[in-house]
Every structure is written in C-alpha cells, then in structure tokens.
N, C-alpha and C positions, 0 to 999 in steps of 0.2 A: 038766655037761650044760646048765644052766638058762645059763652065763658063755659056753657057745657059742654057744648060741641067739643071747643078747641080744647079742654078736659078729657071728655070721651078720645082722643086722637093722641093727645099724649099718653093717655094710660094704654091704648092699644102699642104705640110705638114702644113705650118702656114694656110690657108684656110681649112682643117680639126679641127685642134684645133681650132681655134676661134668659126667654127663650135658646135663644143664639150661643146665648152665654153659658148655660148649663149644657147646652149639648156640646 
C-alpha cells in the first residue's frame, strides 16, 4: 500500500517535469 502511494507520487511528479520539460 504505503510502495504504491510513494509510486503513485513519483510518477505524478516525473509527469509534471516532463510536462515542464516539453513546454
């Protein structure tokens, strides 16, 4: 549960930056 989360939270953070990144 807790290895998902902190999963779930880096795949949103690396999907901002990339975001970031491309624009």
């Amino acid at each position: 549960m807790m290895v998902a989360l902190l999963r779930d939270a880096r795949f949103s953070v690396q999907g901002a930056v990339t975001a970031g990144n491309a624009r």
